[in-house]
C-alpha positions in Angstrom: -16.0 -25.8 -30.5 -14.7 -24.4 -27.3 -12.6 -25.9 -24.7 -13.9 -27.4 -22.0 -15.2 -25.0 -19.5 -13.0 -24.2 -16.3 -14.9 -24.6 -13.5 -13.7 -22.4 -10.0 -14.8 -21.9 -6.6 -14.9 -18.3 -5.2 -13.7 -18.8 -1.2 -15.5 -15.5 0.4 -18.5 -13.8 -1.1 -18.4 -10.3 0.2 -17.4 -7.5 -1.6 -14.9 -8.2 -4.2 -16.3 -11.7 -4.2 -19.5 -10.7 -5.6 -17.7 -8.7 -7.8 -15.9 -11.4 -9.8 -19.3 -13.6 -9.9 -20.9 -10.3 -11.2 -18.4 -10.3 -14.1 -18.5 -13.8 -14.7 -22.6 -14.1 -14.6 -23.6 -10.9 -16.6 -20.4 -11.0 -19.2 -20.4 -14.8 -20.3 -19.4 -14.1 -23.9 -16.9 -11.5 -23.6 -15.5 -14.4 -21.1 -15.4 -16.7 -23.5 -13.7 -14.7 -26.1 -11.2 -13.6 -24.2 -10.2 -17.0 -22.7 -11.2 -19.3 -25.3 -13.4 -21.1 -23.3 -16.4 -20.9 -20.0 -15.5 -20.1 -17.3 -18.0 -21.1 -14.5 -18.6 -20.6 -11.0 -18.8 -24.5 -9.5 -19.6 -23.5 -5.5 -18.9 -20.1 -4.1 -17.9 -20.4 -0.2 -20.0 -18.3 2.2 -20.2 -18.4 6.6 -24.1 -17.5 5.9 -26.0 -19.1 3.4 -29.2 -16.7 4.6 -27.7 -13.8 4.1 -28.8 -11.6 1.2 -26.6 -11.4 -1.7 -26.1 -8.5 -5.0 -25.5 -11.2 -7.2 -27.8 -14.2 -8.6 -26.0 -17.5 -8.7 -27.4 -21.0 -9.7 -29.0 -23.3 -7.3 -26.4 -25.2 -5.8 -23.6 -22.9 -6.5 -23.6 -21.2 -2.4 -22.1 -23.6 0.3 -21.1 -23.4 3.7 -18.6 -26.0 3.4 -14.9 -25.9 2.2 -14.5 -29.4 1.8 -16.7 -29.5 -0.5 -14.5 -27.7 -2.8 -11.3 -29.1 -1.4 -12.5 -32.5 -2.9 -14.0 -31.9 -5.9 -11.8 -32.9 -8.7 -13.4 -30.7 -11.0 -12.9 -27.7 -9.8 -9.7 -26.4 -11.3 -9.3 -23.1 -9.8 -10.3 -21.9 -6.1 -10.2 -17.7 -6.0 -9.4 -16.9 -2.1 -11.4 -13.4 -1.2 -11.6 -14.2 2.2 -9.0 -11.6 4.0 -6.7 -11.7 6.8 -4.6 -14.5 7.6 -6.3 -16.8 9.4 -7.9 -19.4 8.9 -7.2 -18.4 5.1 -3.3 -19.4 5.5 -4.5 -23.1 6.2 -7.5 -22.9 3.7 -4.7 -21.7 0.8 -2.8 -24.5 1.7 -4.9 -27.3 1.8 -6.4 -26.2 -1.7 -2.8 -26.2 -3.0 -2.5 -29.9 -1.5 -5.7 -30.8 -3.0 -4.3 -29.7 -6.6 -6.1 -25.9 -7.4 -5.1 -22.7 -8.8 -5.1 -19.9 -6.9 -6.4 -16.8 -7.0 -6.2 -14.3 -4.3 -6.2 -10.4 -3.1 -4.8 -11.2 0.0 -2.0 -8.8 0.4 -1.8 -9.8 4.2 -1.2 -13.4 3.7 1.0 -13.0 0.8 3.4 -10.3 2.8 3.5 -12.5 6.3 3.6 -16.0 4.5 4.6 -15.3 0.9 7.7 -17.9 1.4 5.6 -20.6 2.9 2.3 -20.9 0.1 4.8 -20.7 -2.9 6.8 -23.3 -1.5 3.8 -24.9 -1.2 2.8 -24.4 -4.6 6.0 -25.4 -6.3 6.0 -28.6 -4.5 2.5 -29.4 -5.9 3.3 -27.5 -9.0 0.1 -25.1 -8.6 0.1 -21.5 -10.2 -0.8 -17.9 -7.5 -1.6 -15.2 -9.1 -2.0 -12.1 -7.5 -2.3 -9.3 -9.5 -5.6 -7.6 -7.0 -3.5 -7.6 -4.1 -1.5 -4.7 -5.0 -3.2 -1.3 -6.2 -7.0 -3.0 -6.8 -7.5 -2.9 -10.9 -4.0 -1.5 -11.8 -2.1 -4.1 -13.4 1.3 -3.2 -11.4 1.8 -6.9 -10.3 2.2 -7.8 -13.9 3.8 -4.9 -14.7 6.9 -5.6 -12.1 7.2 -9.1 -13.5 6.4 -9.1 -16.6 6.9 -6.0 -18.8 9.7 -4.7 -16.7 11.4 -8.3 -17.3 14.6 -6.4 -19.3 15.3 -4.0 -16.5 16.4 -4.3 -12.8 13.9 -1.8 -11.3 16.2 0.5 -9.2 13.4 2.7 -7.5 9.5 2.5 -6.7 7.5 5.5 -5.5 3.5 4.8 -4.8 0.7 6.0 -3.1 -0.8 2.4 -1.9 -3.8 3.2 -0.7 -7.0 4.6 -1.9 -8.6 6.0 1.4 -5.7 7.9 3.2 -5.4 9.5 -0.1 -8.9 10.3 -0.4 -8.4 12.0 3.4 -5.5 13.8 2.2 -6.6 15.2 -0.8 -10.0 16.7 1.6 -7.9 18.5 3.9 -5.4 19.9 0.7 -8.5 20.7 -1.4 -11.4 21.6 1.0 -9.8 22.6 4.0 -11.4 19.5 6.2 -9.9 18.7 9.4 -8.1 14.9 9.3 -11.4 13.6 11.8 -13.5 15.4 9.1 -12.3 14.0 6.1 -12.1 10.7 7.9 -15.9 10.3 8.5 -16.7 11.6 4.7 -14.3 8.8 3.4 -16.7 6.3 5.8 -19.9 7.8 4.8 -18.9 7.5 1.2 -17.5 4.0 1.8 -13.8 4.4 0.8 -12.8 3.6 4.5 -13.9 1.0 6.7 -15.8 1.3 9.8 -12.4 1.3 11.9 -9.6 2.4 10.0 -6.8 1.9 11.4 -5.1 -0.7 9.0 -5.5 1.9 6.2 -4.6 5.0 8.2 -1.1 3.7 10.1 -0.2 2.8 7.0 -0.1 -1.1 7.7 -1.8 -1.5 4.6 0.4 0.2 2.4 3.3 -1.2 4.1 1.5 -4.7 3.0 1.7 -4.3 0.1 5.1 -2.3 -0.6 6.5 -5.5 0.9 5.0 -7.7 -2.2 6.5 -5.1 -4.5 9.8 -5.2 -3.0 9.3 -9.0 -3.5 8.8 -8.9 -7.0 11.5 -5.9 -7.7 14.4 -7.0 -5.9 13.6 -11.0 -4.8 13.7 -9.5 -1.1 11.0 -10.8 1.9 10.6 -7.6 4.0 7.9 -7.8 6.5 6.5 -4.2 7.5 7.7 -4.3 10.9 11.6 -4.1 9.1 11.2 -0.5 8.0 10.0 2.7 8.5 6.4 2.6 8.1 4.2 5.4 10.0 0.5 7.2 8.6 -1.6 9.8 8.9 -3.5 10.2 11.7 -1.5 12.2 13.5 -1.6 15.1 10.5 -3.5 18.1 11.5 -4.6 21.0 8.6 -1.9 23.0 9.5 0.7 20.5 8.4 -0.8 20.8 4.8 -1.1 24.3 5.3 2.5 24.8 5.7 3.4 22.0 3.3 1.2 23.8 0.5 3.0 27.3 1.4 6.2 25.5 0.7 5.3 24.3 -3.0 4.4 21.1 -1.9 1.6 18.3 -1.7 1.5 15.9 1.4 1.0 12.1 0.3 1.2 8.9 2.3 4.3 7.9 0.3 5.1 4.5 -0.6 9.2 3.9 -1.2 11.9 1.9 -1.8 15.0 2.7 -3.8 18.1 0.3 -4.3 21.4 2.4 -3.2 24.7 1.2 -3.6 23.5 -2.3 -3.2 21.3 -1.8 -0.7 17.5 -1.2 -0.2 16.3 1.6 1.4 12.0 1.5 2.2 9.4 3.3 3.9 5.7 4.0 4.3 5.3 7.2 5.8 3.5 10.7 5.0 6.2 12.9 2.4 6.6 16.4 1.2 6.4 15.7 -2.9 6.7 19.0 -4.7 3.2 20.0 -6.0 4.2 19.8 -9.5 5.0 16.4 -9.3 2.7 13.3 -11.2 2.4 11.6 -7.6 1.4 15.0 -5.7 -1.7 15.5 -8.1 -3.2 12.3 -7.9 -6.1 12.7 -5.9 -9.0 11.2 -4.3 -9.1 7.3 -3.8 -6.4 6.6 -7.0 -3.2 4.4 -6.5 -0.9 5.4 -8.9 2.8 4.0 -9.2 6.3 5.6 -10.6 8.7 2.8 -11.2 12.3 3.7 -12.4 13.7 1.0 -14.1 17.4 0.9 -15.3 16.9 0.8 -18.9 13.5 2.1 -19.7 13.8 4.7 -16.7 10.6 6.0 -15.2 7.6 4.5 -16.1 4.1 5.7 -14.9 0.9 3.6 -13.4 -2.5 5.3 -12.0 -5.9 4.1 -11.1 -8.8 3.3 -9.2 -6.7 1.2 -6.5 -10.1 0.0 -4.1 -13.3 -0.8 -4.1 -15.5 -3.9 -5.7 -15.3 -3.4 -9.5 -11.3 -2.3 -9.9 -10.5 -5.1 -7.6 -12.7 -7.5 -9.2 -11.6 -6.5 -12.9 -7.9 -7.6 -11.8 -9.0 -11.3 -10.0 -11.4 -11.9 -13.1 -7.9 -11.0 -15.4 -5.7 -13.4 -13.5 -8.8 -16.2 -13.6 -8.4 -15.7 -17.7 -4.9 -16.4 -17.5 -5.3 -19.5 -15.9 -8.2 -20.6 -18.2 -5.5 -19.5 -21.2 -2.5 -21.2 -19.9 -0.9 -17.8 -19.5 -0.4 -17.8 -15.9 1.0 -21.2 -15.4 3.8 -20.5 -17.5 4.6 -17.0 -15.9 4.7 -18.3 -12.4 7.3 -21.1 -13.5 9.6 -18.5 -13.8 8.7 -15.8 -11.2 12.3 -16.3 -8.9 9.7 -15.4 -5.8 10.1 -16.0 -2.3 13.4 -17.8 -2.5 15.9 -18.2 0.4 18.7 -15.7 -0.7 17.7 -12.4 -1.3 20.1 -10.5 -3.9 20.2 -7.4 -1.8 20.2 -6.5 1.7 17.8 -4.2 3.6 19.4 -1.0 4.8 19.3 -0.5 8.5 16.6 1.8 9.4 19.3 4.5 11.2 21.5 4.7 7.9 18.1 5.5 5.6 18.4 9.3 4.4 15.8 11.4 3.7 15.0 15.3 3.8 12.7 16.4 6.5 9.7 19.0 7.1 9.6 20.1 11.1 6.6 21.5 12.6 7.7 22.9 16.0 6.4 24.5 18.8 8.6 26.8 20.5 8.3 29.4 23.5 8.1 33.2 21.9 10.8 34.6 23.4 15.0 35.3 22.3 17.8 33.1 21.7 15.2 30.0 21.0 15.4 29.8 17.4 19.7 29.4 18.4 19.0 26.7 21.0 17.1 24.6 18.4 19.2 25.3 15.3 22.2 24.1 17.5 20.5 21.4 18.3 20.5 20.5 14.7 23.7 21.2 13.9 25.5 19.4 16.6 23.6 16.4 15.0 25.2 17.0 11.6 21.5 18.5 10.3 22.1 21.3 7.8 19.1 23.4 7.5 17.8 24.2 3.9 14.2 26.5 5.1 13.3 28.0 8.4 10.1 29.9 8.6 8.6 31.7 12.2 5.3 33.1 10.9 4.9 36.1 12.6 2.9 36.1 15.6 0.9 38.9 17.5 2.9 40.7 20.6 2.6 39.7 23.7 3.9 41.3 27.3 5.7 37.9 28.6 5.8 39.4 32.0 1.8 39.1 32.5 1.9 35.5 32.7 2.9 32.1 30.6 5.2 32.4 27.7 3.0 32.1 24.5 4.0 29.7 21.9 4.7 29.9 18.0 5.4 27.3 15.2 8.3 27.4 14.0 8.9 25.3 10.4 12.5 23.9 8.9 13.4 22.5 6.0 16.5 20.2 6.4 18.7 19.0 3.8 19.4 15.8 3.4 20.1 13.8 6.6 20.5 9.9 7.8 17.2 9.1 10.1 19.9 7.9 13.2 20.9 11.9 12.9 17.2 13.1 13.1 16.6 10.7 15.8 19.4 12.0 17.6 18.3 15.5 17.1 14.8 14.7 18.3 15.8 13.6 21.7 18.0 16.6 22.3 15.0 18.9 21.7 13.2 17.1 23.5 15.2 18.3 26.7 15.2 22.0 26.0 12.1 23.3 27.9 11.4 26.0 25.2 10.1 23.4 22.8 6.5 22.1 23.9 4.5 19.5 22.4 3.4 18.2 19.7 6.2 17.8 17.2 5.4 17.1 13.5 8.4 15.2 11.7 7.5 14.4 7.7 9.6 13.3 4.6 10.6 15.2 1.5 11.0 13.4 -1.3 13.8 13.9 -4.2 
C-alpha cells in the first residue's frame, strides 16, 4: 500500500501553474511511482474564479481565498507561481509560519529577499525548493548544490534567458532588425507583451544572483554589478561581430579571481566556435568550471509552461520522497558572512568590441587611438571599412564606423577612455561598447 497521499496547494494558476496541475491530473501513476505515493492538488489559489482555465480540476479544488490554505492542516506543501514580489513576499511567509513546504519559480523574490524567507524557514524548520527559478526545466539549481558538492565552482558562464536569445539568434541567423525580431518573439510568445525585464537584462541578472548564491554563499542584488541588455544592439553590431569570428550573446558571468568575485549581465563577443555562441533560439544553457571536475556543460529549453512546470513538479516529488528536506538542511544559503567579496565594478576586466562613429577625414583614427592609450587601453583589432569618397569641401563631414578590438582592460580604464572621446568633436553618436569573453 502506498503512503499517504501529499496533498498541496498551487498559489497562482496562470501559466506555469496550470502546467504543474496538468502534470499532476493527466500523469497520476507515473506520479506515484516516482514518489512513492499521491500527490494531489487540495485548493489551487486564483484572483478570478470565472475565468476560463486549460486544465480540469475537481469541484472544490479553485479558491479565491488564501487563508483557506494558510489554515488547513492538511495541506503539506503550498507551490508559489504567483510572480513578483509583492504581495507574494508576505504570502511565502505566512505559509512558512503556518508550517508548509514551499515550492516556488520566483527568481525575483528569492534574489531581493532570499536572506529573509530562509531565515524564515529555518526558524520554522520548512524546506524551499527552487529548482524552476533558474533556467525553466534545466536542473542547474540541483546541479550547483548538489552534484557539484566536491568542488568549489570557480567560474559560471550562461545565457539566462530564453527570449533575448531568441532575438539574438534572428538578427545572427536571418538578418532581422532588433524591433523585428522583438515582435516575432511576441507573436510567437517567447516574450511578453512589454519586455523590458527580459531585454535590460534584469531578468538574467535575477537569476545570476541565485547562482552566485548557491556557488560562492554570496547575496548580490543586480543593482551591485554590471548588468546592461540588448536593446540598444542594432544588425550592424552582429554584422561586425560575425565578421570578427564571433557570435553575440546576452552573457551571464561571474568568475572567482584571486579571492574575489567578478559578475556581469551584459551582451559579449563569444568566439563562434564556442558551445555557448551556438546555442540558439529560446535555450538556456550553462558552462560551469568547477575546481576538480573542470567544465561541465548544461542546455535546455529555459521558459515557457512545460520546461518550467517539469522542474516545480520535480522539486514537489522530492518533498513527497523526503529528498528535499534533507538537502535543504544543509544548503549553507543566505547566511550573514559571505566567504568572498564582490569585486568593485571599476577593477572588473574584460576585453572590449567598439563600434565608433568617427568624422571621415585625417589624423582621426590618431586622436582616438591616443585616446585609448593615455587610458592604458592596448588595442588588439582596428577595422575602418572602407567607405565611398567624398569632396569634404561641399558641405558636412561624412561619417564612418570605425571598429576596435581591445585587449584586456579594467572597466574604470574604459570608462575613463569613454569620457575622453566623448570630448573630441570627430566622434559623433551613438557609441556601441560590448564584452569579449576569454
Amino acid at each position: 500500500m502506498p503512503a499517504e497521499p501529499l496533498q498541496l496547494a498551487i498559489v497562482g494558476l496562470g501559466n506555469v501553474g496550470t502546467g504543474v496541475a496538468k502534470i499532476l491530473t493527466e500523469h497520476p501513476e507515473r506520479i506515484l511511482q516516482r514518489a512513492g505515493r499521491p500527490i494531489e492538488i487540495r485548493r489551487a489559489v486564483v484572483r478570478d474564479l470565472n475565468k476560463s482555465r486549460d486544465v480540469t480540476l475537481p469541484a472544490g479544488v479553485l479558491t479565491n481565498d488564501i487563508e483557506s490554505v494558510i489554515r488547513d492542516p492538511n495541506i503539506h506543501v503550498a507551490v508559489e507561481l504567483m510572480g513578483g514580489i509583492h504581495p507574494a513576499r508576505e504570502v511565502m511567509l505566512r505559509l512558512l509560519e503556518a508550517g508548509k513546504d514551499i515550492v516556488t519559480a520566483n527568481k525575483a523574490l528569492l534574489c531581493e529577499h532570499g536572506d529573509e524567507i530562509f531565515e524564515c524557514a529555518r526558524k520554522h524548520k520548512r524546506t524551499i525548493c527552487f529548482e524552476a527559478a533558474v533556467a525553466g526545466g534545466i536542473p542547474i539549481i540541483a546541479a550547483v548544490g548538489q552534484s557539484m558538492a566536491a568542488n568549489q565552482i570557480i567560474g559560471i558562464q550562461a545565457i539566462l534567458n530564453g527570449t533575448t536569445n531568441y532575438i539574438l539568434s534572428e538578427m545572427l541567423l536571418r538578418g532581422q532588425s532588433y524591433g523585428e525580431a522583438l515582435q516575432q518573439a511576441q507573436d510567437l510568445g517567447y516574450a511578453e507583451a512589454d519586455p523590458t525585464l527580459d531585454v535590460n537584462g534584469t531578468d538574467a541578472g535575477q537569476k545570476l544572483g541565485i547562482l552566485a548564491q548557491l556557488a560562492f554563499g554570496v547575496k548580490v542584488k543586480s543593482s551591485e554589478f554590471h548588468v546592461s541588455g540588448i536593446d540598444k544592439l542594432e544588425r550592424t553590431d552582429i554584422q561586425h561581430a560575425k565578421d570578427l569570428g564571433y557570435t553575440i550573446k546576452l552573457l551571464a558571468r561571474v568568475s572567482l579571481n584571486k579571492g574575489r568575485l567578478e559578475m556581469s549581465v551584459r551582451p559579449t563577443l563569444i568566439r563562434a566556435d564556442r558551445p555557448l555562441a551556438q546555442v540558439h533560439g529560446p535555450f538556456n544553457a550553462i558552462l560551469l568550471d568547477g575546481d576538480v571536475v573542470g567544465n561541465v556543460w548544461y542546455s535546455g529549453r529555459g521558459a515557457g509552461q512545460l520546461p518550467t512546470a517539469s522542474a516545480v513538479t520535480a522539486d514537489i516529488i522530492d518533498l513527497a520522497i523526503g529528498r528535499a528536506q534533507l538537502t535543504f538542511a544543509h544548503l549553507d544559503l543566505w547566511r550573514e558572512t559571505p566567504p568572498f567579496a564582490l569585486a568593485p565594478l571599476n577593477e572588473s576586466t574584460s576585453r572590449y568590441f567598439l563600434r565608433l562613429s568617427v568624422e571621415d577625414r585625417p589624423n582621426v583614427l590618431a586622436e582616438v587611438t591616443g585616446v585609448l592609450g593615455r587610458n592604458g587601453i592596448s588595442l588588439s583589432t582596428i577595422i575602418q571599412p572602407e567607405a565611398p569618397e567624398v569632396d569634404a569641401t561641399a558641405g558636412a563631414i561624412p561619417t564612418v564606423p570605425l571598429i576596435i578590438m581591445t585587449h584586456r582592460t579594467s572597466a574604470g580604464s574604459l570608462a575613463a577612455a569613454e569620457r575622453d572621446l566623448d570630448r573630441l568633436a570627430s566622434v559623433r553618436s551613438p557609441r556601441m561598447v560590448l564584452a569579449v569573453a576569454d
